[in-house]
VONU-97650 format. One record per residue: chain; residue number from 1; x, y, z of N, C-alpha, C in turn. Coordinates in nm, 2 decimals. Layout:
// residues N
  mol  seq    n_xx    n_yy    n_zz   ca_xx   ca_yy   ca_zz    c_xx    c_yy    c_zz
    A  NUM       X       Y       Z       X       Y       Z       X       Y       Z
...
END
This chain:
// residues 206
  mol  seq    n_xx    n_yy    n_zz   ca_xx   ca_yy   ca_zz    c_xx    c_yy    c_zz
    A    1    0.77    6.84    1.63    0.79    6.96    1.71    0.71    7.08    1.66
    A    2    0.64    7.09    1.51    0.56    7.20    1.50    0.45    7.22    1.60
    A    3    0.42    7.13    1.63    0.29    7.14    1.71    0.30    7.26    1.82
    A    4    0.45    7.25    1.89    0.51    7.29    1.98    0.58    7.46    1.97
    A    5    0.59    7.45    1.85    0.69    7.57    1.80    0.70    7.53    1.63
    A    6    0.65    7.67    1.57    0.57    7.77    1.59    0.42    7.78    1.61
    A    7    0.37    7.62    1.62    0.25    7.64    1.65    0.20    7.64    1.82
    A    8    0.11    7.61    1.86    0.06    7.60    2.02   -0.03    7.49    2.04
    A    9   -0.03    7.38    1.96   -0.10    7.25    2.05   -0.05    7.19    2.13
    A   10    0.10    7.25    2.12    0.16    7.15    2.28    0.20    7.29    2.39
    A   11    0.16    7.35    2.47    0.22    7.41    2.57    0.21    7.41    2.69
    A   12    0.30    7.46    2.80    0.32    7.49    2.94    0.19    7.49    3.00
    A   13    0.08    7.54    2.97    0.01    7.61    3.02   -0.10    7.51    3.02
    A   14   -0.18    7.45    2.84   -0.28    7.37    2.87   -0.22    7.17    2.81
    A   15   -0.13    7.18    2.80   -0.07    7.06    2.79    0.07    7.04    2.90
    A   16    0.07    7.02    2.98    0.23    7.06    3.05    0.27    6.91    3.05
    A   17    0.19    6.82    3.02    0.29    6.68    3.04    0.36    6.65    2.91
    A   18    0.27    6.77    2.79    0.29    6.71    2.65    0.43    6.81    2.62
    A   19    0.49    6.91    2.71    0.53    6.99    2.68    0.67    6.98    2.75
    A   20    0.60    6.88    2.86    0.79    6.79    2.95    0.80    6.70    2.83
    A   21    0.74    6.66    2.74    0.81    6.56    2.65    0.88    6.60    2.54
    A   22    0.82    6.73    2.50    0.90    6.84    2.40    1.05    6.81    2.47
    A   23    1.03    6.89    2.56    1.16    6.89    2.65    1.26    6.77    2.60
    A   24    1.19    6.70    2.67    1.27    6.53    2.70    1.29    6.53    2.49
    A   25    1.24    6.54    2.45    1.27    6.54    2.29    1.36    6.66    2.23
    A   26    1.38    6.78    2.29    1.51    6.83    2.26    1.64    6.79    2.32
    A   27    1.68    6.74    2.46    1.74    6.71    2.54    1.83    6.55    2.46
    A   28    1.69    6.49    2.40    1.79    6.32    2.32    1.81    6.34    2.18
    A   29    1.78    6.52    2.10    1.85    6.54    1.97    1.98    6.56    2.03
    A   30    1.98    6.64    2.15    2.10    6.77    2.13    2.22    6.63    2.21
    A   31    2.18    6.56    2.22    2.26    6.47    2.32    2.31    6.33    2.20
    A   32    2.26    6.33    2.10    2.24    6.19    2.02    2.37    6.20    1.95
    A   33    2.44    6.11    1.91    2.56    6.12    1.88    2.59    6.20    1.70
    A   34    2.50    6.13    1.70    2.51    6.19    1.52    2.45    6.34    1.49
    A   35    2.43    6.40    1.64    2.34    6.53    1.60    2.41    6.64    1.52
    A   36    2.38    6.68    1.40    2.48    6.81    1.37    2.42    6.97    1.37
    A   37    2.53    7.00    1.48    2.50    7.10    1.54    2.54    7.24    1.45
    A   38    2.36    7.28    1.34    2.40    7.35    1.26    2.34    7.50    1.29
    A   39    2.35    7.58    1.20    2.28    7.72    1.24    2.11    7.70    1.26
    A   40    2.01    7.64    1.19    1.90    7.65    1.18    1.87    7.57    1.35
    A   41    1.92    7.46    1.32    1.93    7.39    1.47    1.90    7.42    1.57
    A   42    2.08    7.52    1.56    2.07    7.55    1.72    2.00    7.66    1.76
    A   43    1.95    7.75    1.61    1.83    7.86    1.62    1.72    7.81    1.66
    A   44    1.68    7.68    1.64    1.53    7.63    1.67    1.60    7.60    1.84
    A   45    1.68    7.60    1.88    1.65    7.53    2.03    1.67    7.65    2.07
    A   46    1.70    7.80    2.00    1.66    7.93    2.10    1.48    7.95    2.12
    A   47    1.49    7.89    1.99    1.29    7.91    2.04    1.25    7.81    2.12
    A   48    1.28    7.66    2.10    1.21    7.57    2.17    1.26    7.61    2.32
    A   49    1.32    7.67    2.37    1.36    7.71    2.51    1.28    7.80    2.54
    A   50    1.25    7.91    2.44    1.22    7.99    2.51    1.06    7.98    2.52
    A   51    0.99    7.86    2.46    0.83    7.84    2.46    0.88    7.78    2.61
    A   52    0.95    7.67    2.63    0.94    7.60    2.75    1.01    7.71    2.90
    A   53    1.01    7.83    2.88    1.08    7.93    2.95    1.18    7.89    2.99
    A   54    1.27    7.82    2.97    1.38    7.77    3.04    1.49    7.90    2.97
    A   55    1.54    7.94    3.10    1.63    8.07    3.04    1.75    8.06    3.00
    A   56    1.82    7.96    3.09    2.00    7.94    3.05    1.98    7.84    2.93
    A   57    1.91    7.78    2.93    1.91    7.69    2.80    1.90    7.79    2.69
    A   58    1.81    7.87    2.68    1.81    7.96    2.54    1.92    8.07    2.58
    A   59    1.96    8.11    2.68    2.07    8.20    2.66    2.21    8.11    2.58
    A   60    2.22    7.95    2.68    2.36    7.93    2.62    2.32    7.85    2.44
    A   61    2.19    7.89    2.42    2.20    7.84    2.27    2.21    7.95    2.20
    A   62    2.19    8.08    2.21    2.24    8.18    2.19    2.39    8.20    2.15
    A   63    2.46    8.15    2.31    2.61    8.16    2.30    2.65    8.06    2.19
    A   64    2.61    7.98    2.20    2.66    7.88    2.08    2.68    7.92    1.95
    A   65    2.54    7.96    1.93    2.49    8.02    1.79    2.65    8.17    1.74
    A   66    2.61    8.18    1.84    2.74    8.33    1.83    2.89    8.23    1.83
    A   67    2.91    8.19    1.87    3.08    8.14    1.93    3.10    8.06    1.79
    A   68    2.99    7.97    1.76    3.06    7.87    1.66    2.95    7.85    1.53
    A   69    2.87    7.92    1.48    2.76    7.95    1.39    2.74    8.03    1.34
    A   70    2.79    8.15    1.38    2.79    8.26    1.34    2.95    8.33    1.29
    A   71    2.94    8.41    1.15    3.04    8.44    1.12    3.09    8.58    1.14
    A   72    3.20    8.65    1.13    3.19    8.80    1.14    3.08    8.89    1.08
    A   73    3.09    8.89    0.96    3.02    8.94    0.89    2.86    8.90    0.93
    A   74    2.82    8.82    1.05    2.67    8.81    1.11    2.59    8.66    1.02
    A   75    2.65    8.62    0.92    2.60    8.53    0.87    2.60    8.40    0.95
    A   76    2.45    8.32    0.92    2.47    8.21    1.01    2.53    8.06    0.90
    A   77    2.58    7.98    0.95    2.60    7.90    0.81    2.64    7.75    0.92
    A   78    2.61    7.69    0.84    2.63    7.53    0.85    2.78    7.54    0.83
    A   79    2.89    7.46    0.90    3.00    7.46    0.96    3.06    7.34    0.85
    A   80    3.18    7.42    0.81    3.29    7.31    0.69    3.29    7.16    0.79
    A   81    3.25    7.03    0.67    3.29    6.97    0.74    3.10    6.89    0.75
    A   82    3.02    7.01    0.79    2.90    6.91    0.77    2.84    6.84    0.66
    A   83    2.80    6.74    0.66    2.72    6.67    0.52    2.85    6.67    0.42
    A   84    2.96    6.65    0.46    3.08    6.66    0.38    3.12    6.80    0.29
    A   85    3.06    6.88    0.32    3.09    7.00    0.29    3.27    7.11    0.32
    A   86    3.30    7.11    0.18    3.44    7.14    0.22    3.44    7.30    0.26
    A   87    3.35    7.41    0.29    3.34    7.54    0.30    3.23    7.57    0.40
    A   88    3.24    7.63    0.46    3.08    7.67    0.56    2.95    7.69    0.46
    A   89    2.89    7.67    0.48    2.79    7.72    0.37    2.65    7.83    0.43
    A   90    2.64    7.95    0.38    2.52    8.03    0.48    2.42    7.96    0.42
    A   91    2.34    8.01    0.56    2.20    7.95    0.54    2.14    8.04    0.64
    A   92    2.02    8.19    0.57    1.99    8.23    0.65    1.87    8.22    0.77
    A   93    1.85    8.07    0.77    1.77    8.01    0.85    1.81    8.06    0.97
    A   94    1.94    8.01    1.06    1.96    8.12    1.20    1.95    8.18    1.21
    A   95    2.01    8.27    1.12    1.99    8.48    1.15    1.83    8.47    1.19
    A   96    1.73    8.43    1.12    1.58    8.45    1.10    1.50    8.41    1.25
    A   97    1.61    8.26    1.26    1.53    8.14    1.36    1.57    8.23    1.47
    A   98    1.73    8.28    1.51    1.73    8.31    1.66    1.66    8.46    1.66
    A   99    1.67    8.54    1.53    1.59    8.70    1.62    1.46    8.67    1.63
    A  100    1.34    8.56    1.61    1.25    8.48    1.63    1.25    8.43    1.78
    A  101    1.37    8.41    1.81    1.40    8.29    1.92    1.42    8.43    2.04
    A  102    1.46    8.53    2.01    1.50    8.60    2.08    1.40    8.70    2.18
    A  103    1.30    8.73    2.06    1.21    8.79    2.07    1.06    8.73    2.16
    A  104    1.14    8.58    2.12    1.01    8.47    2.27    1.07    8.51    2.37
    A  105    1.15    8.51    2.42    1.25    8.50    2.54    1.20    8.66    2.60
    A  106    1.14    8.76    2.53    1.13    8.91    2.61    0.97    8.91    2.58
    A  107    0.90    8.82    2.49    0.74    8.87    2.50    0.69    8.74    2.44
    A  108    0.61    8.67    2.49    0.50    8.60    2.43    0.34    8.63    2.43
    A  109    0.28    8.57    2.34    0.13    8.61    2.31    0.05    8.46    2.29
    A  110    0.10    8.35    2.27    0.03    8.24    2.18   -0.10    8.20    2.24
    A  111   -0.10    8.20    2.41   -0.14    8.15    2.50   -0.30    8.19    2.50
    A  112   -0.32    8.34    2.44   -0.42    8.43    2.47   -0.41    8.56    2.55
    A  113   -0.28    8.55    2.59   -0.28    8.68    2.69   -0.13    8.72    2.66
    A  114   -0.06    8.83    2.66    0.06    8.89    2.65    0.14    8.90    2.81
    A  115    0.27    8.81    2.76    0.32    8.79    2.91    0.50    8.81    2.90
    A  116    0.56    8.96    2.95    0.62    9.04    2.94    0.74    8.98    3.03
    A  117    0.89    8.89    2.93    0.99    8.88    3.01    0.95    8.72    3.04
    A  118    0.90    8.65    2.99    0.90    8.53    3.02    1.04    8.40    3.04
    A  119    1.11    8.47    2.96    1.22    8.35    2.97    1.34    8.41    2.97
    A  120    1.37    8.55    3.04    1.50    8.63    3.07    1.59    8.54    3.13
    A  121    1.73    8.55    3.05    1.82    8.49    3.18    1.91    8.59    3.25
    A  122    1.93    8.55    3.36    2.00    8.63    3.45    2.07    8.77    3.40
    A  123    2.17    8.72    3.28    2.29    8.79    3.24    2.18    8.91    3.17
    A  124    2.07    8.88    3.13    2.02    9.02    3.07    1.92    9.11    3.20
    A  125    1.98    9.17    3.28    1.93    9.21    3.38    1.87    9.34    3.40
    A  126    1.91    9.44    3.29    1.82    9.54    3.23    1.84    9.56    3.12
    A  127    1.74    9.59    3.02    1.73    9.63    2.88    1.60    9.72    2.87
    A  128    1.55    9.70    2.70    1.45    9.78    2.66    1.45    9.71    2.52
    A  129    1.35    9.72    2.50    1.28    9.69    2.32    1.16    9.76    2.31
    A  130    1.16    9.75    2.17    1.03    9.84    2.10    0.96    9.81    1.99
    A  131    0.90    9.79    1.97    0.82    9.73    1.83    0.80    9.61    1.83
    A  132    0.83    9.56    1.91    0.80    9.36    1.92    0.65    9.37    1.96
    A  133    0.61    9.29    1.80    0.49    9.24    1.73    0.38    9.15    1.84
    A  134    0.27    9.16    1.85    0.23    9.07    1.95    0.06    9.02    1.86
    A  135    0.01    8.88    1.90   -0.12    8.87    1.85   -0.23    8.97    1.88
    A  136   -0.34    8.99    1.81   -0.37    9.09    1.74   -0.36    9.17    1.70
    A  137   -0.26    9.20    1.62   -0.21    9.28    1.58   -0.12    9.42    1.65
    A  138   -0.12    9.42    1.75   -0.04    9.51    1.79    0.08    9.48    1.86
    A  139    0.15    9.60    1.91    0.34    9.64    1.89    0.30    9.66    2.10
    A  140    0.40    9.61    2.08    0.47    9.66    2.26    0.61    9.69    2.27
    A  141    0.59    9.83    2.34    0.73    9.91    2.39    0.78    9.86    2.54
    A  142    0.91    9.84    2.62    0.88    9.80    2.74    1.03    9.81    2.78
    A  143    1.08    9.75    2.92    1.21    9.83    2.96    1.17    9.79    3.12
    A  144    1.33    9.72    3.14    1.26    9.60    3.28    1.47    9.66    3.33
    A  145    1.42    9.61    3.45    1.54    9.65    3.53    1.59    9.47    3.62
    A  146    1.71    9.49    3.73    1.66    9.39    3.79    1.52    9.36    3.91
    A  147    1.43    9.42    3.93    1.32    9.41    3.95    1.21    9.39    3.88
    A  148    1.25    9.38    3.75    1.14    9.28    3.63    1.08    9.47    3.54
    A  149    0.99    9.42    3.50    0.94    9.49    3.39    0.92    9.65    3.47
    A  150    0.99    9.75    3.43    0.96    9.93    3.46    0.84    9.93    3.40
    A  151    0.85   10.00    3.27    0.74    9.98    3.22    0.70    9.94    3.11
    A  152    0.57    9.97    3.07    0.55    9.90    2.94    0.45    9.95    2.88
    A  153    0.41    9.95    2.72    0.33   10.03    2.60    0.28    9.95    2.50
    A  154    0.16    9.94    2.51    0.10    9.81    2.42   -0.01    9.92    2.31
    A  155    0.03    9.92    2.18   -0.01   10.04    2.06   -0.10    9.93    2.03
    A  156   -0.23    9.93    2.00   -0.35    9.87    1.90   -0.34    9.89    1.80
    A  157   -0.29    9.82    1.74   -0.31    9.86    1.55   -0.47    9.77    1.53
    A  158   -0.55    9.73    1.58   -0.68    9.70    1.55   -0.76    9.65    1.64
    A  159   -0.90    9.67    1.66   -0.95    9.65    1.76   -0.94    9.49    1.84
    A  160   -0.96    9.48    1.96   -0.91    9.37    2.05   -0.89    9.37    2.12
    A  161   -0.88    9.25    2.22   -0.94    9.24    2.34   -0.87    9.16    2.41
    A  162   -0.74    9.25    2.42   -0.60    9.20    2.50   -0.64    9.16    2.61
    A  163   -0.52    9.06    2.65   -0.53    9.02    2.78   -0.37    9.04    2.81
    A  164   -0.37    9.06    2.97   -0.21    9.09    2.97   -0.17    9.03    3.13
    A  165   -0.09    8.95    3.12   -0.06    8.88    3.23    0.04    8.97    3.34
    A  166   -0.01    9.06    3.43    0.05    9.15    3.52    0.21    9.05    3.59
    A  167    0.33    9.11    3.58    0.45    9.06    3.65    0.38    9.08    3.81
    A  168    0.38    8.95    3.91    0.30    8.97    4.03    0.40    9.01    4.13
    A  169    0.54    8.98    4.11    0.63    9.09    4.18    0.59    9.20    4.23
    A  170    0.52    9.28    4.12    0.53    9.45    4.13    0.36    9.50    4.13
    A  171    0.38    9.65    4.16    0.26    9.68    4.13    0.26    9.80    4.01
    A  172    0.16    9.82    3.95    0.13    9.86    3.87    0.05    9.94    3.83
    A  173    0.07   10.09    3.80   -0.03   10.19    3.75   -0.06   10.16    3.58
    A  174   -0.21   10.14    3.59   -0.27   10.13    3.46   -0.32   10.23    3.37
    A  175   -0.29   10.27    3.29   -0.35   10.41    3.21   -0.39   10.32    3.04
    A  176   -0.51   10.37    3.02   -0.56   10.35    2.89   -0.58   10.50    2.75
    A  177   -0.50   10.51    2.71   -0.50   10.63    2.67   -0.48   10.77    2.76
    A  178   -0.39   10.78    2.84   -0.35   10.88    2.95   -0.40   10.86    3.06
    A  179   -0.49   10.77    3.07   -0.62   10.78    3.17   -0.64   10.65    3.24
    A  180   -0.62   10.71    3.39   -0.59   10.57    3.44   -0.72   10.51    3.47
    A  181   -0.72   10.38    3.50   -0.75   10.27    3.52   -0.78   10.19    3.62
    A  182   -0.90   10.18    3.69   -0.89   10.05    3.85   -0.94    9.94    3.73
    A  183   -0.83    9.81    3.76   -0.87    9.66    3.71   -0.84    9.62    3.80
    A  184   -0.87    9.50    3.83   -0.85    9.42    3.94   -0.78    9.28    3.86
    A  185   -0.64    9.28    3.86   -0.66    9.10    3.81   -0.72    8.98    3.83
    A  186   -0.74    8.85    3.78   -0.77    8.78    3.79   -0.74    8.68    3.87
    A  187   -0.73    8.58    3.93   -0.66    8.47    4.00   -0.56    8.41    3.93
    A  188   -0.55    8.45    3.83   -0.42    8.39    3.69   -0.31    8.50    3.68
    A  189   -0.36    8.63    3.76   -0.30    8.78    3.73   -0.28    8.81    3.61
    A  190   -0.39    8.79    3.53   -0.41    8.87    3.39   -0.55    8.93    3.42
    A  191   -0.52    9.07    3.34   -0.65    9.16    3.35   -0.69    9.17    3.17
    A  192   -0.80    9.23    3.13   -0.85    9.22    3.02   -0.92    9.33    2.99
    A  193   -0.82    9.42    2.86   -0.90    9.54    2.82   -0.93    9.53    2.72
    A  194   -1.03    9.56    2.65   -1.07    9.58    2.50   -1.00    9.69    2.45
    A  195   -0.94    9.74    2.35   -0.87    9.82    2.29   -0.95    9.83    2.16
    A  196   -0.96    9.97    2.13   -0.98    9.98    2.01   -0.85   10.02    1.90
    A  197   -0.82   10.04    1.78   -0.72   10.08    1.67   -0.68   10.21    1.73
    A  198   -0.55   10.22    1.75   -0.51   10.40    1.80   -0.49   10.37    1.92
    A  199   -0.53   10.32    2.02   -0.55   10.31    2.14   -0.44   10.29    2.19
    A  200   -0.38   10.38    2.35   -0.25   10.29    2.36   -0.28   10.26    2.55
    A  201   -0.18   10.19    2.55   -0.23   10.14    2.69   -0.08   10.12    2.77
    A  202   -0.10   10.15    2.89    0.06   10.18    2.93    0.06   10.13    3.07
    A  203    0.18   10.08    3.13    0.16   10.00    3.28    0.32   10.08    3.31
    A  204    0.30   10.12    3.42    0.36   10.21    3.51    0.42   10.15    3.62
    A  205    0.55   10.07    3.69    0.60   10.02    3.80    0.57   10.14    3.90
    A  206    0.53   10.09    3.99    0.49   10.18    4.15    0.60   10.18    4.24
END
């Protein structure tokens, strides 16, 4: 499954048959009788959900993670009882794996292009985040309602030559440093601006 998560030789986009098999290969762990349903686990099936965008999947591995993985005090730990273990034991692999897992599910980049809200489920119907990291190096600010992404703030921390896949729902005022912008997207609905370091770039709901 590295191939799949955290790396990108298997995805949606330029492998999709190799990527129904990911699937079909989370679907006969989580189903296999001897599976033990631990914190790192069920943290990896918030990411592997949210590569394959499937939303209720990663929301109710979420819920899982929370209901029976997680302790008050926020630690995640393998459950008394696994591998014959007479005590829960932490292991901060979940804490790490789901705010990882979480953070797919509101922004991905792997693909070549930055694509805003990819694997939301229903129940998160408006929010906002800020500082989520994206390939080349830069931070996106953003804040979506139930009509998808309001707006959004992509900071350059180094020069590059973002690509950003427009929500085709809506339309969108483009500003590159205060200053707007005619792009036309592409047939993929990704437009492509070179950014230099400093630069910020901002998408405006119409």
């Amino acid at each position: 499954m590295d191939a799949y998560y955290p790396f990108n030789q298997i995805s949606l986009d330029y492998t999709p048959e190799l990527a129904k098999g990911a699937l079909t290969t989370i679907e006969n762990r989580l189903s296999a009788p001897d599976w033990e349903d631990v914190e790192w686990s069920r943290a990896n099936m918030i990411c592997y959900y949210a590569r394959l965008h499937k939303n209720q999947e990663a929301y109710n591995s979420i819920n899982t993670l929370l209901e029976k993985l997680i302790r008050d005090n926020l630690f995640s730990v393998s459950p008394v009882g696994i591998a014959g273990a007479a005590t829960d034991i932490f292991a901060i692999d979940g804490n790490q794996a789901a705010a990882a897992g979480i953070a797919e599910m509101l922004i991905q980049s792997q693909n070549g292009y930055i694509e805003l809200l990819p694997c939301l489920p229903e129940q998160w119907n408006k929010g906002a985040c800020a500082g989520l990291c994206i390939r080349g190096g830069g931070q996106v600010d953003f804040s979506w309602d139930r009509q998808g992404v309001k707006a959004a703030t992509i900071h350059a921390k180094n020069d590059y030559p973002y690509r950003i896949k427009l929500p085709q729902e809506n339309r969108y005022e483009i500003l590159l440093n205060q200053k707007c912008i005619d792009i036309v997207p592409d047939e993929h609905g990704l437009i492509s601006i070179p950014m230099n370091q400093g630069d910020t770039l901002n998408l405006i709901r119409l």
